[in-house]
C-alpha positions in Angstrom: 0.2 -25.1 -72.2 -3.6 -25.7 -72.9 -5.2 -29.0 -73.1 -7.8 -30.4 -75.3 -10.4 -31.6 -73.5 -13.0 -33.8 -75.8 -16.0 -34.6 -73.9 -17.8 -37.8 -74.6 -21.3 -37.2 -76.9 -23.5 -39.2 -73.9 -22.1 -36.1 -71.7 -22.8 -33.5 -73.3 -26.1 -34.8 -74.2 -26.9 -34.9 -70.6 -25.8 -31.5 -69.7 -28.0 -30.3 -72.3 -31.3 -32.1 -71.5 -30.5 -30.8 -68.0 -30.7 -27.3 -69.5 -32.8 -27.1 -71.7 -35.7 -29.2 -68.9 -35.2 -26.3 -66.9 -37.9 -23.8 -69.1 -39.5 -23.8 -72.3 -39.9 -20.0 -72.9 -37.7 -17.7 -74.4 -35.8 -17.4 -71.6 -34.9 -21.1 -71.2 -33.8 -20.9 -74.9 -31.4 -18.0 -73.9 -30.4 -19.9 -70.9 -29.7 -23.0 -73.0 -27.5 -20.9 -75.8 -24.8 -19.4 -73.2 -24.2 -22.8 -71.3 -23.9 -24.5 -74.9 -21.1 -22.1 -75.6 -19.6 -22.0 -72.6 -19.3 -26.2 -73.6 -18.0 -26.0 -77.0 -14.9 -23.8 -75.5 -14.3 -26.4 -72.9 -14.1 -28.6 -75.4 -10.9 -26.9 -76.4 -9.4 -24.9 -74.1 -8.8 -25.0 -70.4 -10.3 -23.9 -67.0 -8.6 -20.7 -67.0 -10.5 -20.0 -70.3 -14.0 -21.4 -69.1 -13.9 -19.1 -66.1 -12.9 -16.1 -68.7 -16.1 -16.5 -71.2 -18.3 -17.8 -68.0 -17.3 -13.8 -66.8 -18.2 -12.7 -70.4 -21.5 -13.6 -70.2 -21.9 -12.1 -66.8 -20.7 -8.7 -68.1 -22.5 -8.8 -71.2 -26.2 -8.2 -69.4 -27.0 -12.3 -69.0 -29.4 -12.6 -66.4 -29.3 -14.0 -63.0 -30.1 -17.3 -64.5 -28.1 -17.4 -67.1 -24.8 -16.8 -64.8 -26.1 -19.5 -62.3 -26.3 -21.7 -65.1 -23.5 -21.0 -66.4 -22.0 -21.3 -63.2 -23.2 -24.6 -62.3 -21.7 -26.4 -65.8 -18.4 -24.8 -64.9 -18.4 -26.9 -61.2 -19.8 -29.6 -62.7 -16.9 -30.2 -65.2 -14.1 -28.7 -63.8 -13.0 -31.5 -61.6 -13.6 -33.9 -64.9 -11.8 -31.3 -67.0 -8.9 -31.3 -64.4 -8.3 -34.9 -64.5 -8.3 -35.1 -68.4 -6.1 -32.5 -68.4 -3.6 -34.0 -66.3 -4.0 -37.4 -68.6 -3.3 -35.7 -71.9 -0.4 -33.7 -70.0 1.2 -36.8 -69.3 0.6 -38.0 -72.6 0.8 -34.5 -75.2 3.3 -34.9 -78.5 6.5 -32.7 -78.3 5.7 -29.0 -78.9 6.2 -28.1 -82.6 9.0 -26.2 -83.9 9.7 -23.7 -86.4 11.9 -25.2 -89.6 15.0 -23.5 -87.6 14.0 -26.1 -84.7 13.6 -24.0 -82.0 10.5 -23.9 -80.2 7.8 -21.6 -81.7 7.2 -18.4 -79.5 4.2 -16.6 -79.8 3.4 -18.3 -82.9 0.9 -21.5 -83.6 0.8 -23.9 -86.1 -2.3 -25.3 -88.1 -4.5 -27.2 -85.6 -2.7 -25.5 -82.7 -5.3 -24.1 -79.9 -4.0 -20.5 -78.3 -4.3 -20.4 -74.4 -7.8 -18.0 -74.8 -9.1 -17.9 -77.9 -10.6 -14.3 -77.9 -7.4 -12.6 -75.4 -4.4 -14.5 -76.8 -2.3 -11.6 -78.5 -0.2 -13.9 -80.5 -3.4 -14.6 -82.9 -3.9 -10.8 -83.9 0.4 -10.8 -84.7 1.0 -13.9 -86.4 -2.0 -15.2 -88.2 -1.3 -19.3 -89.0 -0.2 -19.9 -92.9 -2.4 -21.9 -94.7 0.1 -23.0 -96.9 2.4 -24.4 -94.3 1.3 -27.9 -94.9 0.4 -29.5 -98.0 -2.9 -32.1 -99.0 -2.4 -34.1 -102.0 -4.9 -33.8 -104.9 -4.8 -37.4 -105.3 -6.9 -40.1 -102.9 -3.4 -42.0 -102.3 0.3 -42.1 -103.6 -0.6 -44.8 -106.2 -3.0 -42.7 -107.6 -1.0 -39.9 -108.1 1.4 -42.3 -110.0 -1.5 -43.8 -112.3 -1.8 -40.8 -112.9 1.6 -39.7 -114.4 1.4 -43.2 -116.3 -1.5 -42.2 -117.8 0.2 -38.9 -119.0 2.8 -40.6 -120.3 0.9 -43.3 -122.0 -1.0 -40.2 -123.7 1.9 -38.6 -124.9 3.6 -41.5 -126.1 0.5 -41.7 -128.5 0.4 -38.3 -129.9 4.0 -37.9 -130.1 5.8 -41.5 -131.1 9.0 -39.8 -131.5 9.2 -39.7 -127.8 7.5 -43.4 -127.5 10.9 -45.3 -126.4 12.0 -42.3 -124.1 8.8 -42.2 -122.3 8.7 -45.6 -121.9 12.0 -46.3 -120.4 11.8 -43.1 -118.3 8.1 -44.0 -116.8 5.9 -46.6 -118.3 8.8 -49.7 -117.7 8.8 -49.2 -113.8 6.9 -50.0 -111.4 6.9 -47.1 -108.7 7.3 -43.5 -108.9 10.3 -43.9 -106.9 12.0 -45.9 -109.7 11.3 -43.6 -112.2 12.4 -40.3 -110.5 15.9 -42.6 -109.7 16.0 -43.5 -113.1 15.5 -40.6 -114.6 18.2 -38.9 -111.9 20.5 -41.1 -112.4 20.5 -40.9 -116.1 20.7 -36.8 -116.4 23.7 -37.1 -113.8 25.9 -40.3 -115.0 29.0 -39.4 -116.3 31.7 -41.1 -117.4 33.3 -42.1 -114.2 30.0 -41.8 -112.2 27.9 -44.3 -114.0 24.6 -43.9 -114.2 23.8 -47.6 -113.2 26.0 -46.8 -109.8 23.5 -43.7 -109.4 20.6 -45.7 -110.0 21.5 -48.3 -107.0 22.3 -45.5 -104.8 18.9 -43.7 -105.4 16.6 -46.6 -105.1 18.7 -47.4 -102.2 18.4 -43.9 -100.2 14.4 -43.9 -101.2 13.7 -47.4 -99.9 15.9 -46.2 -96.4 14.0 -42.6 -96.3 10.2 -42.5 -97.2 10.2 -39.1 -96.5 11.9 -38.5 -99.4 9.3 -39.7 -101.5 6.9 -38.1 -100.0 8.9 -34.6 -100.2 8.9 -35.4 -104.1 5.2 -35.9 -104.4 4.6 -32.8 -102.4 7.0 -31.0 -105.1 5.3 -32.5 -107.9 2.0 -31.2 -106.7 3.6 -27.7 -105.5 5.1 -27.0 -109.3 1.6 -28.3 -111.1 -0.3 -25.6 -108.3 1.9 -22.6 -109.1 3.4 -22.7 -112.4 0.7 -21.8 -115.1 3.7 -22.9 -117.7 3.0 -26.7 -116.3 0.0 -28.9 -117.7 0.8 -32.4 -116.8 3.2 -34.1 -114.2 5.7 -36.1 -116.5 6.8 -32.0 -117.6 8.0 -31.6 -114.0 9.4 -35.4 -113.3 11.0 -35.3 -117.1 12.1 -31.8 -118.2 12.0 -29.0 -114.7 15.5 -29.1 -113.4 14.1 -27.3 -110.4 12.3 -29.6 -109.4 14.9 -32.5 -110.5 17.8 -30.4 -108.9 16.0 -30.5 -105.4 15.2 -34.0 -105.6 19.1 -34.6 -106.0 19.6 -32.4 -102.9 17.1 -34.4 -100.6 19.1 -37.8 -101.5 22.3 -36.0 -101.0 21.1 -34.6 -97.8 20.1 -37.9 -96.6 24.0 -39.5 -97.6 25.1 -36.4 -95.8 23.2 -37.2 -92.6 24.9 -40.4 -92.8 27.8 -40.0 -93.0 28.3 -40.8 -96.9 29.8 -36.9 -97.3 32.4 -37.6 -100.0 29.2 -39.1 -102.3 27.0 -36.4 -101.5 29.2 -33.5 -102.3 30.3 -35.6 -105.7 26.3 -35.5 -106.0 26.0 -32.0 -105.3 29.1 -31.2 -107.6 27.0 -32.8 -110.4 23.9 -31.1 -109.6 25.5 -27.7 -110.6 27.2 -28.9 -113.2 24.3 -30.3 -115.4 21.3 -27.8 -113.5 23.2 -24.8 -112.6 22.0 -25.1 -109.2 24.5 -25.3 -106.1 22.7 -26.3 -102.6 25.1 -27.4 -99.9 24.3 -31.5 -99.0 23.8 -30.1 -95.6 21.0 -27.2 -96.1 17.6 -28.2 -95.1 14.4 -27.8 -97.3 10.8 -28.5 -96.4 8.2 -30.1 -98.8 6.7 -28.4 -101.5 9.5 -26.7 -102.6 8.9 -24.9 -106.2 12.0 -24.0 -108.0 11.3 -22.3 -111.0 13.9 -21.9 -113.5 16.5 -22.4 -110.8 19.2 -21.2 -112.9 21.7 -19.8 -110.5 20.1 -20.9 -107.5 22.9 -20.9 -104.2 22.0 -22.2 -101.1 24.5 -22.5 -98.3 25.7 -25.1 -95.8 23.3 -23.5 -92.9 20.5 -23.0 -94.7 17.0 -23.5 -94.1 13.9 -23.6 -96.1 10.9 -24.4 -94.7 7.7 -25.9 -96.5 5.8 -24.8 -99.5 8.5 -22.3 -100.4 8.5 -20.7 -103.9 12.1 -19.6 -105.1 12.8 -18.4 -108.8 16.3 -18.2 -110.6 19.2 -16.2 -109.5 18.2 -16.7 -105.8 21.0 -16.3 -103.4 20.5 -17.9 -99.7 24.4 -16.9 -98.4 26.4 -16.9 -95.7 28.2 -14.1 -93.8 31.6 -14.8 -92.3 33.8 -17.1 -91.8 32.7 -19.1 -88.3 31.9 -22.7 -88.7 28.3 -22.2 -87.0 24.9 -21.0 -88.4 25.9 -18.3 -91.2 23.4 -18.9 -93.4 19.7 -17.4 -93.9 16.7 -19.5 -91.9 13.5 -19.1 -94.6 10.0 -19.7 -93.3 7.2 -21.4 -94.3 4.9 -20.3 -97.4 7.7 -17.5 -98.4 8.0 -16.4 -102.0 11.5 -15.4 -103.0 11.8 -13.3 -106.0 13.5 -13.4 -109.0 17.4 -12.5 -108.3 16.6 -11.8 -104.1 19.9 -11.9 -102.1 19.2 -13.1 -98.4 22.7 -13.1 -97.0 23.5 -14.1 -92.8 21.9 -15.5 -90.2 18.5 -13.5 -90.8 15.5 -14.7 -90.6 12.3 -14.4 -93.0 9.1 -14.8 -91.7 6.4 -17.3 -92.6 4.0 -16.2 -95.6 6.5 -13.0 -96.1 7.6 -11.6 -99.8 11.0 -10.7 -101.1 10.7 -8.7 -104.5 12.6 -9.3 -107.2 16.7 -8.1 -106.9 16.2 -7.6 -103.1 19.1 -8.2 -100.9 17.8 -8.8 -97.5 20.7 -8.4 -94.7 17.8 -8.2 -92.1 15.6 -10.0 -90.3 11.3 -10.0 -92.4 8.7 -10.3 -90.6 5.7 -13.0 -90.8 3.1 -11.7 -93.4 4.9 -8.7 -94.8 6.9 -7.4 -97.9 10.4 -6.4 -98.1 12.0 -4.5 -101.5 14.9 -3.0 -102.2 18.6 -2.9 -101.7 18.9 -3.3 -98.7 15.5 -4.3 -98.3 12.7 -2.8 -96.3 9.2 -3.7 -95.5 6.5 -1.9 -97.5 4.0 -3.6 -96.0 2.8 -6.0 -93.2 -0.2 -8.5 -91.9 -0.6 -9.3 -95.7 -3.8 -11.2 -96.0 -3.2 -13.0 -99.7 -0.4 -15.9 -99.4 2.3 -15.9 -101.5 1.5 -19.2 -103.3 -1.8 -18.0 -104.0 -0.8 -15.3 -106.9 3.2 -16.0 -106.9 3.1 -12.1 -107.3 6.8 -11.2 -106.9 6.9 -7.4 -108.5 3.3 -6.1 -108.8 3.4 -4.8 -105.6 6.5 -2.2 -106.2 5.2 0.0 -108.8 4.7 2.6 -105.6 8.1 1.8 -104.2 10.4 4.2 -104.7 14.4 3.5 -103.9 
């Protein structure tokens, strides 16, 4: 495992007015570059890679002063490296996992230093997804709910029809987290499930789980990035069951996790009653989760979906046997799912990959790539474009014969 090593501005200041005292011709300047290089990867990598690039310049026709230098900042700093290095051991976050959980092998997350940056392998096989995480448009969470006030406000103005509607659904509360349970609890109430009873359970399961809110606003901003049908944000919060149908799912998968089963599955049965969408309270999805159209959507008990996944109606995530353990399909991040795609078992999908439209995928996909066809095959891998960059789900089978 590498170590970051930051090295204090006064330090590095003083290595380099050491340098660069040493000459002021041409080749002092070429004596100052290799040393200043060999310092920024010590910044973030560790001895084993100093010594490397310090070899590199030695093969690559430096000259004899140029290695002694070079040379020279590497003794200097390795014992200081060694120590920090020992510190931020002691002190380094758990290793980050896949959405599966499982430690990540050969692959790195966003921010993620490789052991050598120019030699690591795993860089040239599995490039790191932009799209895994997400940055809000919006300088804060309150903004981003001024915002949709100010939508609504707008609309209640040009439209008065929908005055009273709008203003119970958005403009009477005082949180975005009210309004989504309002508005929840009101498309779901029934008779014997009251929507008032929803209402309190919703505010309740949002006030207990932040994450939850913050999962919606990634959603929010997920649907307005990729769907050219959407122009404002009270579209999505008031009239996309997608998007409404997997905000039900995350408070069901939180009364799930807590042992409140009976109410989540009687949440979940109401889901696919009113939205046609059936997710198991016990699948997993990441943030930024588009579901467009979502009509027919099925996602099993031992599913998971990581972030910034795109899904479209008819989607099938199912499950192959009948064992009580995993069964279900394990999605990465940044995937686009296609129109009617099947993903059936205990496969896996890579991060960044594309499933074309009526796929059925009973094998694993590889990070990057493109899979068609029943059964489905990759057509094409190390795909530079991210999925939720076009949302391109069938332009690239017009050469794919079956």
């Amino acid at each position: 495992m590498s170590s970051v090593v930051s090295f204090s501005e006064a330090r590095v200041a003083a290595i380099r007015d050491k340098l660069t005292r040493r000459s002021s011709s041409s080749a002092g300047l070429q004596m100052y570059r290799a040393p200043s290089r060999l310092l920024r990867l010590a910044q973030a990598s560790s001895r084993t890679a100093c010594r490397r690039h310090a070899a590199t310049f030695d093969r690559s026709g430096s000259t004899g002063k140029q290695v002694s230098a070079n040379q020279e900042v590497f003794e200097t700093l390795s014992p200081q490296m060694e120590k920090w290095a020992r510190q931020l051991e002691q002190r380094a976050p758990p290793k980050r996992t896949d959405p599966v959980g499982l430690p990540l092998t050969g692959e790195r997350m966003c921010g993620e230093q490789p052991d050598d940056p120019v030699s690591d392998p795993s860089i040239q096989v599995h490039r790191p997804a932009k799209c895994w995480g997400w940055r809000s448009h919006h300088p804060s969470p309150l903004a981003m709910w001024q915002e949709i006030r100010r939508e609504a406000e707008e609309a209640s103005i040009d439209e008065p029809a929908l005055a009273s509607f709008l203003h119970s659904s958005i403009m009477a509360h005082s949180s975005l987290e009210r309004a989504v349970s309002f508005v929840l609890a009101n498309k779901l109430g029934n008779q014997t499930l009251m929507p008032v009873q929803l209402l309190s359970v919703f505010c309740e399961v949002l006030e207990q789980d932040p994450n939850i809110i913050d999962s919606i606003r990634a959603d929010l901003q997920a649907v307005m990035d990729r769907d050219p049908a959407c122009e404002a944000y009270i579209q999505i919060l008031l009239f996309f069951k997608g998007f409404q149908a997997v905000t039900a799912h995350r408070i069901a998968h939180h009364l799930w996790e807590t042992d409140r089963r009976p109410l989540a599955l009687a949440l979940q049965s109401r889901v696919s009653e009113v939205f046609h969408v059936d997710i198991h309270p016990a699948a997993k999805i990441g943030k930024g989760m588009l579901l467009d159209h979502a009509t027919g959507v099925v996602i099993g008990e031992t599913a998971v979906v990581g972030d910034n996944v795109s899904m479209l109606h008819h989607v099938t995530l199912g499950g192959s046997g009948t064992g009580k353990g995993c069964r279900h399909p394990k999605i990465g991040h940044g995937v686009l799912l296609g129109a009617g795609a099947n993903v059936l078992g205990p496969v896996r999908v890579g991060d960044g990959a594309r499933v074309g439209a009526g796929s059925v995928v009973v094998s694993d996909i590889p990070h990057h790539s493109v899979a068609v066809g029943i059964p489905a095959r990759v057509i094409r891998v190390d795909q530079k474009r991210e999925p939720v960059d076009d949302m391109a789900q069938c332009g690239f089978m017009y050469d794919y014969i079956i």
